[in-house]
C-alpha positions as CSV (number, residue, x, y, z in Angstrom):
1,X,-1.8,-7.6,11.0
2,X,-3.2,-10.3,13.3
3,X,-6.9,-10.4,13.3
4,X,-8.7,-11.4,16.2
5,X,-13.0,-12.0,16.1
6,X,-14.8,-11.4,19.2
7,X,-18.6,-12.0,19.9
8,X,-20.5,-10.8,23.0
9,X,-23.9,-11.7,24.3
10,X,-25.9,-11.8,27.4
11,X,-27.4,-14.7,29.5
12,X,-30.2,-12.5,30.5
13,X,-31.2,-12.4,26.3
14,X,-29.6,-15.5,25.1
15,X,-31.3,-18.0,27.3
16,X,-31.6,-20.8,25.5
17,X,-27.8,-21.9,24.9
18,X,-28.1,-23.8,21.7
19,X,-29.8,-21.1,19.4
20,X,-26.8,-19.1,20.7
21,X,-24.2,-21.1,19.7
22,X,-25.8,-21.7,16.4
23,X,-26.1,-17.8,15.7
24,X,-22.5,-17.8,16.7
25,X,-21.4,-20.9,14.4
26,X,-23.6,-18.6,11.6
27,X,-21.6,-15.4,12.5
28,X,-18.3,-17.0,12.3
29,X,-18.0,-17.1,8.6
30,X,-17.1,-13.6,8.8
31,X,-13.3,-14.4,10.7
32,X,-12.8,-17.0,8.0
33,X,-9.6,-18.8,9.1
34,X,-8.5,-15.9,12.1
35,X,-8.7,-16.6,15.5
36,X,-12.8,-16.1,16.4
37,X,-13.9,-16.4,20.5
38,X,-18.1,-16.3,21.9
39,X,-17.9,-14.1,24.7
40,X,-20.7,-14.6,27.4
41,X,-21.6,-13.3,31.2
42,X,-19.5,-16.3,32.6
43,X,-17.1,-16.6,30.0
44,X,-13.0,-15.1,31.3
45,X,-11.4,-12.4,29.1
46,X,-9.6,-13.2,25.8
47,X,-6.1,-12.8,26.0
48,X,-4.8,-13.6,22.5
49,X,-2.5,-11.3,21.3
50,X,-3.9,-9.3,18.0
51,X,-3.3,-5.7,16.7
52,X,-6.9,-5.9,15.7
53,X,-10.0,-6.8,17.4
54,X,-13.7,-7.1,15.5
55,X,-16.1,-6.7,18.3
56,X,-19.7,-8.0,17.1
57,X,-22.6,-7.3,20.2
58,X,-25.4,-10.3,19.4
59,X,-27.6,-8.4,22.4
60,X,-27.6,-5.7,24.7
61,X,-25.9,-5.5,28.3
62,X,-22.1,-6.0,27.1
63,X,-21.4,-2.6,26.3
64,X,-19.2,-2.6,29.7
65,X,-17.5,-5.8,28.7
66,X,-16.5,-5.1,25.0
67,X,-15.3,-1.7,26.2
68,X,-12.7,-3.2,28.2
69,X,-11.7,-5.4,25.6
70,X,-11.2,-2.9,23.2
71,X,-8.7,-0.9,25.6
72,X,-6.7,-3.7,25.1
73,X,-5.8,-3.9,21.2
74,X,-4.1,-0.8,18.7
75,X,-7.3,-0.9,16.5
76,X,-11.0,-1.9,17.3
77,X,-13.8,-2.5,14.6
78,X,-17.5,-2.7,15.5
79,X,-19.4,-4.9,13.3
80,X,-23.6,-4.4,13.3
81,X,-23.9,-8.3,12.3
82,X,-27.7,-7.4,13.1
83,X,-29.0,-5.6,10.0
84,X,-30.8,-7.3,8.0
85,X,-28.6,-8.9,5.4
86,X,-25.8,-9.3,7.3
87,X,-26.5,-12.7,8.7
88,X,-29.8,-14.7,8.3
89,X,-33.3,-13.1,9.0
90,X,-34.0,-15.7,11.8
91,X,-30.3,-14.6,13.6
92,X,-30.3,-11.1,12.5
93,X,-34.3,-11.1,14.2
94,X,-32.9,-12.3,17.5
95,X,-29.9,-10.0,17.9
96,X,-32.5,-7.4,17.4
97,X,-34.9,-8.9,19.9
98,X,-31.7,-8.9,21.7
99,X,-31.6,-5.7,22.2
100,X,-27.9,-5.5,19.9
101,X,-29.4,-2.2,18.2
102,X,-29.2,0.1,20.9
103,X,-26.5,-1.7,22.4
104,X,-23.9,-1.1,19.2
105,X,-24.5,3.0,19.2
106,X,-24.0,2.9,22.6
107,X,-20.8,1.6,22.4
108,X,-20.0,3.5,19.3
109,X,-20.9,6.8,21.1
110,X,-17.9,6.3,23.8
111,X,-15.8,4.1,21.6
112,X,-15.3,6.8,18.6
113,X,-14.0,9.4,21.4
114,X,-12.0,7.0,23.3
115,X,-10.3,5.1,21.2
116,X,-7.8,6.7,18.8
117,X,-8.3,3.8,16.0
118,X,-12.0,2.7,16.1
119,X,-14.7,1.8,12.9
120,X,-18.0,1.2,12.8
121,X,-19.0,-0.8,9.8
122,X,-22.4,-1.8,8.2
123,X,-21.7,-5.2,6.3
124,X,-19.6,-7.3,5.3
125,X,-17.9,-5.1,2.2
126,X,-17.3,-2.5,4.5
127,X,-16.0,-4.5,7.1
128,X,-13.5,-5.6,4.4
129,X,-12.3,-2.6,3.5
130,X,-11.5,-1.4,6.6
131,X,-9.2,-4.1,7.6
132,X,-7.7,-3.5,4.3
133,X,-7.1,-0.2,5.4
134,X,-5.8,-0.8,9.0
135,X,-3.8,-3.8,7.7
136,X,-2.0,-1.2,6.1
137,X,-1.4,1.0,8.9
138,X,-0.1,-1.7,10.9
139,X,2.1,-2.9,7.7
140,X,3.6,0.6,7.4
141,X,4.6,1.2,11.4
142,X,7.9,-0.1,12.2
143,X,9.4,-1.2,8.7
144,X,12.5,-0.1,7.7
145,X,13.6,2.0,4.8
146,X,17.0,2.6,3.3
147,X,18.3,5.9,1.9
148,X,20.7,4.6,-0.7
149,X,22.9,7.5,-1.1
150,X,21.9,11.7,-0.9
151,X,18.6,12.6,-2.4
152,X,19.2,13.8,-5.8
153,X,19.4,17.7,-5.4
154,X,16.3,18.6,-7.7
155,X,14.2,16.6,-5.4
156,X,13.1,20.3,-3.4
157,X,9.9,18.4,-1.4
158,X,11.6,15.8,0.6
159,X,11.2,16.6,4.4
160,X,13.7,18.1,6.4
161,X,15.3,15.3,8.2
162,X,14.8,11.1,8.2
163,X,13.4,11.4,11.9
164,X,10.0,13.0,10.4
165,X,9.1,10.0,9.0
166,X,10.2,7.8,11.7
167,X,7.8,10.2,14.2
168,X,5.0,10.5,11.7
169,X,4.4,6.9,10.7
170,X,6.8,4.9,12.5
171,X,9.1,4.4,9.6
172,X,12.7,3.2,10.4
173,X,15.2,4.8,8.1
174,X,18.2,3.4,7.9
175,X,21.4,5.8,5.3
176,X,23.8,3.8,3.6
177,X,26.6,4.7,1.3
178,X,25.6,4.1,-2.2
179,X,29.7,2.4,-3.0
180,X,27.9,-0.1,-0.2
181,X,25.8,-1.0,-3.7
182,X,28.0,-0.8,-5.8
183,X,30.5,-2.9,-4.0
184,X,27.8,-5.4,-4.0
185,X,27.1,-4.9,-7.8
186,X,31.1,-5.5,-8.7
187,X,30.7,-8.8,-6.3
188,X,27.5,-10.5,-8.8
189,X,29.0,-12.9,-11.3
190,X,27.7,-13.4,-14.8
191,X,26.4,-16.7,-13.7
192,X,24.5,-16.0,-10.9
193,X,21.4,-17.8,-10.6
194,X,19.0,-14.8,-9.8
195,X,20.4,-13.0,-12.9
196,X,19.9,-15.7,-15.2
197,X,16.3,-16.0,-14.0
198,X,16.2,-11.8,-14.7
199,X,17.7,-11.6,-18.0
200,X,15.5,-14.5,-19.3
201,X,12.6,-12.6,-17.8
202,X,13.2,-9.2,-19.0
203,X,14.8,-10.5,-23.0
204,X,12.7,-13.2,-23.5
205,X,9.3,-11.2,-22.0
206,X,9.8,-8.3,-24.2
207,X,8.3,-7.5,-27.7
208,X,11.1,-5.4,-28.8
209,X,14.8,-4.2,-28.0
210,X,15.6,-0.9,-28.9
211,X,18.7,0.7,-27.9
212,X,20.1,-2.1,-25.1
213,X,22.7,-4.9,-26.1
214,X,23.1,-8.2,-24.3
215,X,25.7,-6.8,-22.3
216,X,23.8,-3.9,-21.1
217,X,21.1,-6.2,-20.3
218,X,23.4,-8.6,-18.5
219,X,24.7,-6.0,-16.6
220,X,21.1,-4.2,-15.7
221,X,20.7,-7.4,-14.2
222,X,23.6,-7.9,-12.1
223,X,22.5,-4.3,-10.4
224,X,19.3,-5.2,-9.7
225,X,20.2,-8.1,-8.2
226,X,23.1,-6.2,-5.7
227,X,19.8,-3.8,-5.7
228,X,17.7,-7.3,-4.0
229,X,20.7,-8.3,-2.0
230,X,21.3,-4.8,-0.1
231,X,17.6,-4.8,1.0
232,X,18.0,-8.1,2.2
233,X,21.7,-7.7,3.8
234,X,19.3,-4.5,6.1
235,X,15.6,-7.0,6.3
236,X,14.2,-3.8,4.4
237,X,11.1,-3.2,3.0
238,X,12.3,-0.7,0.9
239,X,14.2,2.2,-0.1
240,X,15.2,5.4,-2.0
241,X,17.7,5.2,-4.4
242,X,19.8,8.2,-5.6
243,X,19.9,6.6,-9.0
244,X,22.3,8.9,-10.6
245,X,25.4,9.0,-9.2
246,X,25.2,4.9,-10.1
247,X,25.8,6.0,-14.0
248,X,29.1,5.9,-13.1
249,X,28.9,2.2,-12.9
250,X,28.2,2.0,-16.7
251,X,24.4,1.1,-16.0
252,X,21.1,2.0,-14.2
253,X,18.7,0.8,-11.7
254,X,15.7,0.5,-13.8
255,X,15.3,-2.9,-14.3
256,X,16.3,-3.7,-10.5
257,X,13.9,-0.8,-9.3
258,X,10.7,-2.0,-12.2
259,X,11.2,-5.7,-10.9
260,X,11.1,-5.1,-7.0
261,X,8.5,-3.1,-7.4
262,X,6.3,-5.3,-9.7
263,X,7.3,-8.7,-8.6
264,X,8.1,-8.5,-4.7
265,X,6.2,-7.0,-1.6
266,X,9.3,-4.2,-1.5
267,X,9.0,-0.5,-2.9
268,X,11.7,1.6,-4.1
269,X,11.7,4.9,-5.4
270,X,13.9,6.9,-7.7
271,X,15.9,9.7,-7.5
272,X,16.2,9.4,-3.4
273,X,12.7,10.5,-3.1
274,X,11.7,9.4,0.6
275,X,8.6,11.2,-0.2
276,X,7.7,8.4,-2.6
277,X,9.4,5.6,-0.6
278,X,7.1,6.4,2.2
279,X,4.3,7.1,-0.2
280,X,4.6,3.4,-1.5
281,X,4.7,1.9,1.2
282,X,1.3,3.3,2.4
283,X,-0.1,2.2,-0.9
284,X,1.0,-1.4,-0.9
285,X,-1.2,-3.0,0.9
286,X,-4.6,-1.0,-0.3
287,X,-4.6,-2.3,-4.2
288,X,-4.0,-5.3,-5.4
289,X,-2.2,-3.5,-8.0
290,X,1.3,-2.5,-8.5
291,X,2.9,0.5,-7.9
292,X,4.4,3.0,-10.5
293,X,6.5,6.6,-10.1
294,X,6.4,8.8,-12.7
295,X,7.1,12.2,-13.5
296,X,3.8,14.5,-14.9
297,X,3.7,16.9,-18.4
298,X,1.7,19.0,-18.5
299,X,-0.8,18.8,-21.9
300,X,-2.2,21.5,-23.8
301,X,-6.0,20.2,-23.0
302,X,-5.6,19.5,-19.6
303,X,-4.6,15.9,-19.3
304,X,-1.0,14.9,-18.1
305,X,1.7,12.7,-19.6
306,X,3.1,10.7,-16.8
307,X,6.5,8.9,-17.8
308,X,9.2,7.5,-15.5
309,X,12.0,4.9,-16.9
310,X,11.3,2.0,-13.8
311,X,7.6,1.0,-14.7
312,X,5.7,-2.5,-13.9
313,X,4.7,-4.6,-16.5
314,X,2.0,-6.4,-14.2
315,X,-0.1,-3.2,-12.9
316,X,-3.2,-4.5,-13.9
317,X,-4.7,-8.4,-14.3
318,X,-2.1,-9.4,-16.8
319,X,1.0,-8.6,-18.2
320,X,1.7,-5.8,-20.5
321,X,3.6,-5.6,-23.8
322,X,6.4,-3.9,-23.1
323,X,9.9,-2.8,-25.2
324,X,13.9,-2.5,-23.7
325,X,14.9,0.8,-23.9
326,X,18.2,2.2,-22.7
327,X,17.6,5.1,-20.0
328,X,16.4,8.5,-21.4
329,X,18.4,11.0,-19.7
330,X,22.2,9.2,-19.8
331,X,21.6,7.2,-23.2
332,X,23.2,4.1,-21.3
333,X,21.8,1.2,-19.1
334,X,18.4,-0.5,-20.0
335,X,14.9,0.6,-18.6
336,X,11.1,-0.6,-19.9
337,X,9.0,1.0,-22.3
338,X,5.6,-0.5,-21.0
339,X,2.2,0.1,-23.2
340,X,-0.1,1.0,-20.3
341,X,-3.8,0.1,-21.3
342,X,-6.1,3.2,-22.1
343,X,-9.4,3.4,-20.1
344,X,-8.2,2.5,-17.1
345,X,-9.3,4.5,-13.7
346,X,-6.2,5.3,-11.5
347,X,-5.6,6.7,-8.5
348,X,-2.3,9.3,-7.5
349,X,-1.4,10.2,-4.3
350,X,2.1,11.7,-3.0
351,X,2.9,12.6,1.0
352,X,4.7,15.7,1.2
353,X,5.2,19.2,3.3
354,X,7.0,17.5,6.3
355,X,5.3,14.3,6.2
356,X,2.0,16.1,7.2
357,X,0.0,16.5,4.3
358,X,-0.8,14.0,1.2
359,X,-2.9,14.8,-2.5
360,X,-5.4,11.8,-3.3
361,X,-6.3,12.5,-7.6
362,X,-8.4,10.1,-9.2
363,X,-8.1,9.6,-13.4
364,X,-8.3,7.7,-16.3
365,X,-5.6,6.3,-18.8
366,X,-6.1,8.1,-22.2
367,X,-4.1,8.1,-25.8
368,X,-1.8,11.0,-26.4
369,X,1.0,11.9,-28.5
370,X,4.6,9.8,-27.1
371,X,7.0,12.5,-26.1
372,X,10.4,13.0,-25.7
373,X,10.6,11.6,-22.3
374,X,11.0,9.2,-19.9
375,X,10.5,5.8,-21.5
376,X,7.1,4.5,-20.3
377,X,4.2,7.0,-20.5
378,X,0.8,7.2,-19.6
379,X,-1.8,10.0,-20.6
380,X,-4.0,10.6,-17.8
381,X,-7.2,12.9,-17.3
382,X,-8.0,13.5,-13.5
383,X,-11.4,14.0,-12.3
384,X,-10.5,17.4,-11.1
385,X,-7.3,18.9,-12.9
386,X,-7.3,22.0,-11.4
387,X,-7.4,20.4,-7.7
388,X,-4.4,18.6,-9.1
389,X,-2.7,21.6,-10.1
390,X,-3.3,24.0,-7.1
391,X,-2.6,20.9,-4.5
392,X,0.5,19.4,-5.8
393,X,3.2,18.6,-3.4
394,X,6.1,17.8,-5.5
395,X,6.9,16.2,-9.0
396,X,6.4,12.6,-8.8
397,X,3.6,10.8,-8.2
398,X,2.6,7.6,-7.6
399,X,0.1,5.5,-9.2
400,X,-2.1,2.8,-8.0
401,X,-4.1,1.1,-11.2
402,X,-7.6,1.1,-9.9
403,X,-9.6,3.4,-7.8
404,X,-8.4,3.5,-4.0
405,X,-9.2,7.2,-2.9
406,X,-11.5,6.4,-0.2
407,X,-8.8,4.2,1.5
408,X,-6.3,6.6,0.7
409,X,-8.5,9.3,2.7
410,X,-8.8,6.5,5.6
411,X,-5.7,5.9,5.8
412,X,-4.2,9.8,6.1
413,X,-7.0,10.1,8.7
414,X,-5.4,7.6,11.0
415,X,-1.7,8.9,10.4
416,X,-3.1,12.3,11.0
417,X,-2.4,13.9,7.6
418,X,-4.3,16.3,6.0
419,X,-5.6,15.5,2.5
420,X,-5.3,18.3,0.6
């Protein structure tokens, strides 16, 4: 998302141009390195191009101007630079002798009904965090997905066709025939640079190998890296893989689908779950976290083993032990047993029922028995289990490791979903 910084003030109140342009020198910390343009009564319109603009009034009578800007760009953000701790007392004193109180609410009055993606923030966090937020809106509208083969027929929640998504968020979904991957999987040699780099990575990185040989690592690696090369062949930013029918191949997906997600700006779900594909790649770009899919049990005291056999081993600040495994349900192939650290506040969310409706739980990492499950599991205890319960929208979910409900909630707001 291209950023773009505009700041308006009057003649009439700004008379004395060079405490104007110092206030604005002050002010311009907040763009940082984007684009950033002082906007007075003889100054012409701004015609960058940007898919965001941050309109900041330093005084009053430009409340005509700065709506007509804001007509012109997808998302619009109106800064109050003038409360106090938002810029120094001496500037913050003379926007408000400036008349930029009044002048910001009136703006904000007709800009929150006329404009379908406008903020107002407070300070600097906030200001943050919604660009955050839109920069994920903007990432998720118009990138492609692949459907790698049929959704797996026990995945009931998916929608109904591709074209919801594509109408709901602007997702382009592109089907292709899973012998496309495993054409591409037959092609990779045992030498292949990429693969080298992977096995070393994934044999050398773990603390234990359990059931997996060195030819069943070996060959984990040459799908994930047909997995990497079919994304790229279609410029995709993701994709859902129907994982199963690739057992025929004498592997898995696991390690291909663990290191995309953990190591590149890509997603890819399991199981042909568009429903998680799409959920992923709203995520993405609201945690600096990775992203993991995994499958909930149900406890006897109310928490929830989540397990899944693709798992990151970066989720949080550093990287987690983790063991090799071969896959649960087939026996073959290799996935990741990863020791996910106890304490730690996550958040789930899934999209679901057409496209139109998305559960935000938030919950903390906790020790429980290991079960006889999916490889890498993680106890969790939600805030509110019974909301979990009575909103679900499907089986998996996915997990960001830190708490981002309140951008979650922003987020569904602007694609018009209704949190649950």
């Amino acid at each position: 998302m291209k950023t773009i910084y505009l700041f308006f003030a009057a003649r009439r109140y700004w008379k004395d141009d060079a405490v104007l342009q110092a206030a604005y020198r002050e002010l311009c910390a907040l763009a940082g390195d984007a684009e950033h343009h002082l906007i007075t009564d003889t100054d012409p319109d701004v015609e960058a191009a940007a898919d965001c603009a941050v309109l900041i009034p330093m005084s009053g009578a430009v409340q005509r101007r700065l709506m007509d800007t804001a007509a012109r760009y997808d998302s619009a953000v109106l800064y109050a630079a003038y409360i106090r701790g938002n810029a120094s007392p001496a500037v913050c004193e003379e926007m408000l002798r400036n008349n930029a109180a009044p002048s910001i609410m009136d703006v904000w009055g007709t800009l929150r009904r006329t404009h379908p993606r406008a903020e107002l923030v407070l300070n600097a966090d906030s200001l943050a965090e919604t660009l955050t937020v839109l920069n994920a809106y903007h990432h998720v509208r118009g990138v492609t997905l692949l459907q790698i083969g049929a959704t797996e027929p026990w995945v009931v929640s998916n929608a109904s066709a591709p074209g919801v998504y594509t109408e709901r968020f602007g997702v382009k979904i592109i089907p292709v025939a899973q012998s496309e991957l495993e054409e591409l999987y037959n092609t990779v040699e045992v030498n292949d640079k990429n693969l080298r780099l992977w096995y070393r990575w994934f044999s050398e990185g773990a603390v234990g190998c359990v059931e997996p040989t060195n030819e069943d690592i070996s060959n984990a690696c040459r799908m994930a890296a047909a997995l990497a090369a079919l994304l790229n062949k279609y410029n995709a930013d993701g994709a859902a893989l129907a994982c199963f029918n690739l057992l025929r191949t004498g592997t898995t997906a696991c390690l291909g689908v663990s290191f995309l997600n953990d190591c590149t700006g890509k997603v890819v779900a399991c199981e042909g779950d568009m429903d998680s594909a799409v959920t992923m790649l709203l995520m993405k770009k609201l945690t600096a976290t990775r992203l993991w899919m995994a499958n909930p049990g149900l406890q006897p005291d109310g928490s929830i083993n989540f397990s899944h056999c693709t798992a990151p081993i970066h989720c949080t600040d550093r990287p987690l032990h983790f063991k090799l495994r071969n896959h649960h349900e087939s026996g073959i192939g290799v996935s990741l047993q990863v020791e996910y650290p106890i304490g730690q506040t996550v958040t789930a969310c899934r999209i679901s029922d057409e496209a139109r409706c998305m559960t935000i739980h938030r919950g903390v990492s906790q020790t429980g028995p290991y079960e006889t499950t999916c490889r890498t599991q993680m106890h969790v205890r939600f805030d509110q289990p019974e909301h979990y319960l009575q909103t679900a929208l499907g089986c998996h979910q996915i997990f960001a490791f830190e708490d981002i409900c309140s951008r979650l909630e922003k987020l569904a707001g602007m694609f018009g979903l209704k949190v649950l």
